[in-house]
C-alpha positions in Angstrom: -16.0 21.2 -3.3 -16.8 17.6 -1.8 -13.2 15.7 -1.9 -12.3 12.0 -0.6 -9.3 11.4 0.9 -8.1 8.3 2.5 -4.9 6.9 4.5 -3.9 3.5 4.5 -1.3 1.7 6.1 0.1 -1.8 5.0 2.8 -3.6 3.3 3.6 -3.5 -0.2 2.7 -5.8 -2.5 5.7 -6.4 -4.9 9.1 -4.8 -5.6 8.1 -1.3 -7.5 9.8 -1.0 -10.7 11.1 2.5 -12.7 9.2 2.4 -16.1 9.7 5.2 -18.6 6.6 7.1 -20.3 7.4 9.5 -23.3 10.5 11.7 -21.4 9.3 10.7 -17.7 9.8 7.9 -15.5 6.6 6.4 -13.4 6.8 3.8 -11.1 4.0 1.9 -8.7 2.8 0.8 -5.2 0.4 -1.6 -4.6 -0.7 -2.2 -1.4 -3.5 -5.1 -0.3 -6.3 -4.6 2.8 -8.1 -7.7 4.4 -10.5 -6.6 6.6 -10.0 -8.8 9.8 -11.9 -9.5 13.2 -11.0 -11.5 16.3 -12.7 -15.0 16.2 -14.3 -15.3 19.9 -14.7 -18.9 20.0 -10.6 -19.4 19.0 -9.4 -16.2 19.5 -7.7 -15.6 16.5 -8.1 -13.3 14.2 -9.8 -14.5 10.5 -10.6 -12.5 7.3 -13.5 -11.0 6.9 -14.2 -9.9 3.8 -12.4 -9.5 0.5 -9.4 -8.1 -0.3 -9.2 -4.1 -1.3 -6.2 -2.7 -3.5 -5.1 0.4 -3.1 -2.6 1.7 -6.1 -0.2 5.0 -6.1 1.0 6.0 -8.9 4.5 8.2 -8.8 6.6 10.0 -11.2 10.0 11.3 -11.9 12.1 12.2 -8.6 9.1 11.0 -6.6 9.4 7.4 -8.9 13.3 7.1 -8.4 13.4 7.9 -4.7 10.3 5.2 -4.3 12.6 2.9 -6.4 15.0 3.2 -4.6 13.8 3.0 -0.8 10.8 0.8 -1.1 10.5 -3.3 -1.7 8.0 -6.0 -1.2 6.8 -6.1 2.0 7.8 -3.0 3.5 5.7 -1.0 5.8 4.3 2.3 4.5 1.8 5.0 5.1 0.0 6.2 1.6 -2.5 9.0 1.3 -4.5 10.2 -1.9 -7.5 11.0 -3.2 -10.1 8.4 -3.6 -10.6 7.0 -7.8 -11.7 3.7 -8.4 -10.5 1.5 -11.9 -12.7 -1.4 -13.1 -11.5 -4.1 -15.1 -12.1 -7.4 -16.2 -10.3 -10.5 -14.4 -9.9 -13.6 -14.4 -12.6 -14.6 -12.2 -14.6 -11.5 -14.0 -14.9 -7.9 -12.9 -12.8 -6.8 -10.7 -11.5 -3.2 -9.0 -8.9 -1.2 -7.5 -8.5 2.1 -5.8 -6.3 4.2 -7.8 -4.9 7.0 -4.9 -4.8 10.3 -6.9 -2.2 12.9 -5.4 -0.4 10.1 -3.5 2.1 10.7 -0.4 4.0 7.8 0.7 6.1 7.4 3.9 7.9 4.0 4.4 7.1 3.3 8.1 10.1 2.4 10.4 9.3 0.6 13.7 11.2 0.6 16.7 11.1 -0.1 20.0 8.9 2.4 20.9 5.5 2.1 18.1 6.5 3.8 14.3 8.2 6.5 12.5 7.6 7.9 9.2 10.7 8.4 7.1 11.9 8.9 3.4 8.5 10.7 2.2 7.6 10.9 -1.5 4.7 13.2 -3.3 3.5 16.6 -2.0 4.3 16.5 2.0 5.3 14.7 5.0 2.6 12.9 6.7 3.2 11.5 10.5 2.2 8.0 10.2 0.4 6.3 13.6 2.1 5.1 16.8 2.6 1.1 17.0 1.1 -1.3 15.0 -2.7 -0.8 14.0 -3.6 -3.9 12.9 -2.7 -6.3 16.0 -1.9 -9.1 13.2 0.9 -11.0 11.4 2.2 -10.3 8.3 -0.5 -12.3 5.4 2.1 -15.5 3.6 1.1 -14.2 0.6 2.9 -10.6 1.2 6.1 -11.7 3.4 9.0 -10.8 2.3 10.5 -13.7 -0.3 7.2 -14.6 -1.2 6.2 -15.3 -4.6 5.1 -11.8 -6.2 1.5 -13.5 -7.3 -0.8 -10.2 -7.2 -4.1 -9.8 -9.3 -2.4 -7.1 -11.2 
């Protein structure tokens, strides 16, 4: 049975907040890629293409620990299975990947590259060494920012 499943790592894009459905509680992560590329002619690194959303969705224990542990602009490893939701914007159709099964890992770096902690969902996952993206954090996702995301 063909599956699709994919790992990102970035910083998340608000503060997650417990919400309560029927007897559970749900809570989730949003978390914004910009593909980027090294500018030869300045050297710096630019966008280079639109922004993709990736979305976990978590519930109960998994909702409160996430709650609890993770806020805007924290560093953290999610993996899922691949879903895509459509919807209509304000600049017209837009779209998310929705990440079903989702494990999270908040990402601690130290002095030497990263280490996963505080896992949420089915397993642990080891998240990379260092920093993969060789960047700054985007303004719009620093921590204190204003919490402005398309959804």
């Amino acid at each position: 049975m063909p599956s699709a499943r994919v790992n990102i790592d970035g910083y998340v894009s608000k503060d997650p907040e417990l919400r309560t459905v029927g007897d559970r509680v749900v809570t989730s992560v949003s978390v914004p890629f910009t593909p980027r590329r090294k500018n030869k002619q300045s050297g710096e690194y630019e966008d280079s293409g639109p922004t993709v959303w990736f979305e976990a969705t978590f519930w109960n224990e998994d909702a409160q620990e996430i709650v609890s542990q993770v806020r805007k602009g924290t560093l953290v490893h999610l993996k899922g299975d691949v879903g895509l939701d459509v919807y209509e914007g304000k600049n017209g159709p837009q779209a998310k990947v929705k990440l079903g099964f989702p494990v999270l890992s908040v990402v601690v770096k130290g002095r030497r590259g990263s280490a996963p902690a505080a896992p949420a969902g089915e397993s642990w996952n080891a998240a990379p060494a260092g920093d993969a993206w060789g960047q700054a954090e985007p303004q719009w996702n620093a921590p204190g920012a204003s919490d402005d995301t398309p959804f």
